[in-house]
N, C-alpha and C positions, 0 to 999 in steps of 0.2 A: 529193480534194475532200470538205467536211463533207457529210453529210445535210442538204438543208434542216429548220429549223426556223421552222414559223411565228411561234408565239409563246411567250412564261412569262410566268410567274405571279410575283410576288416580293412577299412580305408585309413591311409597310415596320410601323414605329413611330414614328408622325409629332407634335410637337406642335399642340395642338387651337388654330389660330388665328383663328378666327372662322368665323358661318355665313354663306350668301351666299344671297341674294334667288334668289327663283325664277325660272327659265330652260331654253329647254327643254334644251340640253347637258349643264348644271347639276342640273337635274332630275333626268336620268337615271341622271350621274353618280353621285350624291347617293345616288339608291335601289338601285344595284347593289355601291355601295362600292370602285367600281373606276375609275381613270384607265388609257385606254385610249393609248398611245404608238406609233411606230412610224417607223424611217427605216432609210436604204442603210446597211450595214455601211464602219466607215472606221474604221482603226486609232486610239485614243483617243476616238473619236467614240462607235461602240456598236459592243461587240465583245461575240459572240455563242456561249458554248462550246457545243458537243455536251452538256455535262452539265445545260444549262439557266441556269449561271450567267451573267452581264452585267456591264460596266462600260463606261466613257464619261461624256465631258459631257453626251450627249444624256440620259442616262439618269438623270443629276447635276437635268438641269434638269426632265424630268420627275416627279423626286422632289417638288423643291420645288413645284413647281404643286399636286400632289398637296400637301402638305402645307397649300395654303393654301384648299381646298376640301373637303377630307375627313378629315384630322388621324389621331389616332390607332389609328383603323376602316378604312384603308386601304389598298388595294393597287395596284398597277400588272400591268401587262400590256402587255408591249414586242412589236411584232410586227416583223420583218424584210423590209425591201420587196426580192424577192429574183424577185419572179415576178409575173406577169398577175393569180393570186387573189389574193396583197396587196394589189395598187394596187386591186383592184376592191373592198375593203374601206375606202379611202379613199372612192373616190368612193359607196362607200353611205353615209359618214358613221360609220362605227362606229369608227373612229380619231377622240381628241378633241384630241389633236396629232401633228402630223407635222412632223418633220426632214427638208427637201425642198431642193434647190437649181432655180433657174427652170429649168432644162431637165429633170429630172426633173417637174416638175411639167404643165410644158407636150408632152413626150413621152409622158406615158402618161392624156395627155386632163383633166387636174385643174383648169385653168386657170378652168373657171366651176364649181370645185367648193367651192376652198377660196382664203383669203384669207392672199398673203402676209405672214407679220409680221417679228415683229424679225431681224435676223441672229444666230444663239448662236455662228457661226464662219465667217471669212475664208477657204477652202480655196485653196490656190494649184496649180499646177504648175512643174512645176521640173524639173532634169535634174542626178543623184547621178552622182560620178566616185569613182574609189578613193583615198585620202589622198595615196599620193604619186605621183596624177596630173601632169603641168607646167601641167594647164587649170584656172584661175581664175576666168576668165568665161566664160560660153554663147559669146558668137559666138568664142572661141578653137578651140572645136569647127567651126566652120566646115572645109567640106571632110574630117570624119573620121567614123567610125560612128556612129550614134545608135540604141540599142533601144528600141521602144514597144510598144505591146499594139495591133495592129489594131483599125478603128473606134471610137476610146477617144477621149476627150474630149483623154487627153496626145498622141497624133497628132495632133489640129488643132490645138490647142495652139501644139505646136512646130512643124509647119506654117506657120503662118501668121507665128509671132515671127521665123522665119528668112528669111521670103520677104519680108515687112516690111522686113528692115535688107538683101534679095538677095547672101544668105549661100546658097550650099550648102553639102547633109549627104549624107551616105550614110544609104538607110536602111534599117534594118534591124526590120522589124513580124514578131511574133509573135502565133500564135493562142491561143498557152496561157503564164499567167504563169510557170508552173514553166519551161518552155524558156528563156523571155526571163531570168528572173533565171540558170538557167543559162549563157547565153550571155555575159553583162554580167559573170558570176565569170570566167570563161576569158578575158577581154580581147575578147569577139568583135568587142564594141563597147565604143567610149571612153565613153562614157557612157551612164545611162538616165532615162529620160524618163517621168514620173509624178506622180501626184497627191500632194503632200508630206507626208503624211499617210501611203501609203502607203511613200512611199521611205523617212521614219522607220522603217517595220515591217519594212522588207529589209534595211537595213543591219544591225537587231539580230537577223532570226534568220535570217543569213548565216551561214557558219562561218568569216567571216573576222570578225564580232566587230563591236561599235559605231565602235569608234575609227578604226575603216579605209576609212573612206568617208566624202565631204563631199557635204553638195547645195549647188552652185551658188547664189550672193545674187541672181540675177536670175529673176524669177516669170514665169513662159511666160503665164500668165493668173493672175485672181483672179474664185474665185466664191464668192457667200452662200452660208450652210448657213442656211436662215430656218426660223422655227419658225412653222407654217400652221394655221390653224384653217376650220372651214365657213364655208361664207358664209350658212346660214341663223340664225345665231347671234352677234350684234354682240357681246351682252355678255359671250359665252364669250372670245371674241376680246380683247375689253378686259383681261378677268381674266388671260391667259395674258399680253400684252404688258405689265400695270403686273407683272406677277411678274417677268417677265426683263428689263424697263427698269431694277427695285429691285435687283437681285442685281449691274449692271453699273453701276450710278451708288454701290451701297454703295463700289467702287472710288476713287470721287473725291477728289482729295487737299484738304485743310481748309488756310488761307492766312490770314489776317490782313483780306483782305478778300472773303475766299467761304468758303462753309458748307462742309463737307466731308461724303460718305460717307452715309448714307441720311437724312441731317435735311437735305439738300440738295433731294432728291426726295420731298418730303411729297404721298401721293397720301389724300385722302378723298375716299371713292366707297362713302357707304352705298348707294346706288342699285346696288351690284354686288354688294354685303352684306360687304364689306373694313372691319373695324373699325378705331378708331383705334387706331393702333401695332403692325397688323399686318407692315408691313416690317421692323420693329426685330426681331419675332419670330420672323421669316421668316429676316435674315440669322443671327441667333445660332444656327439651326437648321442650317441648309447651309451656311452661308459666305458671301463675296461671290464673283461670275467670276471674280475672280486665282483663288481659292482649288480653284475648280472646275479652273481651268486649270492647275494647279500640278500636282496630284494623278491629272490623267489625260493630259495630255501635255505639259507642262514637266518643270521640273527634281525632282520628287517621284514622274516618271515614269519606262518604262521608254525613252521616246520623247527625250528634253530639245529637246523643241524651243522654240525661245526663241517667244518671244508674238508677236515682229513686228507685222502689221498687228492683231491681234490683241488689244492694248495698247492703253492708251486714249490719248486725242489729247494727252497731254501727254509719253508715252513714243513719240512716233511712231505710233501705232498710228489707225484708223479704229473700235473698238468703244465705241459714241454709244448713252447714255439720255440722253432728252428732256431738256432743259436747262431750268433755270428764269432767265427771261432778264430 
């Protein structure tokens, strides 16, 4: 197991997109030249080396926030919610976004701390068989092994999906991930059962290779990854939601009789100190969410996981900025 590591430091080069009206978040921000980040480790999500380096969406969209309140003077500081002293940095406020799904939030007391916002990712569970498995669907598994990590979100999970349709399984809970994915290599069990995200990161660094393992089309559950901000800070809140509404609406497809891509989503909000045309500024600097999503767990990853719900409503998917209606 790694050493924990609270937090780093990473000096960004940001374009200088506008200043933003006084606020106490903002304020602070402003004078220490540092956007403060922080959430659960989750493969593609924010992944956290021993060397201090970082990648992920979360860390993609933390960039850009930063970028649209501190520009080129700017740093980030990603902290790891790994332990009791983390979450307690939440709730003092020193975290000015957090990457949070409602039971994290609501298990380690945050719930009248910070204010859920937009969702940056769909997480599902799901249950990975080895390629040339005969099992196609979950409840084919009915009646045969199932690996899971005790007390884990993927044990209730599949708990509940199985006793729902009065399937049994055998089952097979693990206290330590290293065992379980041991056992799931040797056939202990027909299948394993995790948070999809994670089973992306087993099957590639298995020694049996990406291409030898499939996760199952059926999601045990689906939950937000939201990106949270204080609740003594409306306008901070505002700021961080028209950033990650602007980065998933620049997706929008342009039609013959609808606007497309961020002239879709025109937000003026001098009252938050957002100049005009700073989205334009914004996407040319980061990207749009495909692009965030391409590059740390789609197909420009090491993960390919396809975007699913993840996709916006016209590819199947549920990932919604505010529409102008």
């Amino acid at each position: 197991m790694r050493p924990p590591k609270i937090f780093f430091s990473l000096a960004i080069n940001l374009l200088w997109i506008g200043p933003a009206a006084a606020g106490p978040i903002l304020d602070r921000i402003k004078a220490q030249g540092v956007l403060h980040c922080g959430g659960v480790e989750r493969p593609g999500l924010i992944m956290m080396e021993d060397n201090g380096k970082a990648s992920g969406l979360e860390l993609d969209m933390c960039r850009a926030i930063a970028s649209v309140v501190l520009g080129s003077n700017g740093r980030l500081e990603f902290r790891r919610y790994d332990s009791e002293k983390a979450y307690a940095a939440v709730r003092s406020g020193a975290d000015d976004v957090s990457f949070l799904t409602g039971t994290e939030i609501i298990d380690n007391g945050l719930a009248g701390k910070v204010i859920p916002g937009p969702t940056i990712f769909n997480e599902t569970t799901a249950i990975m068989v080895p390629e040339n498995s005969p099992v196609h669907h979950a409840e084919e598994l009915a009646g045969q092994t199932i690996c899971f990590s005790l007390a884990s979100n993927a044990q209730r999970h599949l708990e509940a999906w199985f006793a729902a349709r009065k399937l049994p399984f055998v089952r097979m809970g693990f206290q330590e991930d290293v065992e379980m994915n041991d056992g799931y290599t040797v056939h202990y069990c027909k299948g394993l059962a995790g948070e999809t995200t994670t089973l992306a990161d087993t099957r590639i660094s298995g020694e049996t290779g990406l291409n030898n393992h499939r996760v199952l089309p059926e999601n045990l559950a689906v939950f937000p990854i939201m990106a949270a901000t204080g609740t003594a800070d409306g306008q901070w809140a505002a700021i961080v939601a028209w950033t990650i509404d602007t980065l998933m609406r620049a997706d929008a497809p342009e039609s013959d009789w609808q606007v497309g891509g961020v002239n879709s989503l025109r937000i003026h909000a001098p009252e938050l100190g957002l100049e005009e045309g700073w989205q334009k500024k914004l996407v040319a600097l980061v990207g749009g969410y495909s692009e965030m999503y391409e590059r740390n767990l789609g197909a420009k990853s090491p993960f390919h996981l396809p975007r699913g719900l993840n996709a916006g409503p016209v590819d199947g998917g549920v990932i919604v900025a505010p529409y102008s209606d």
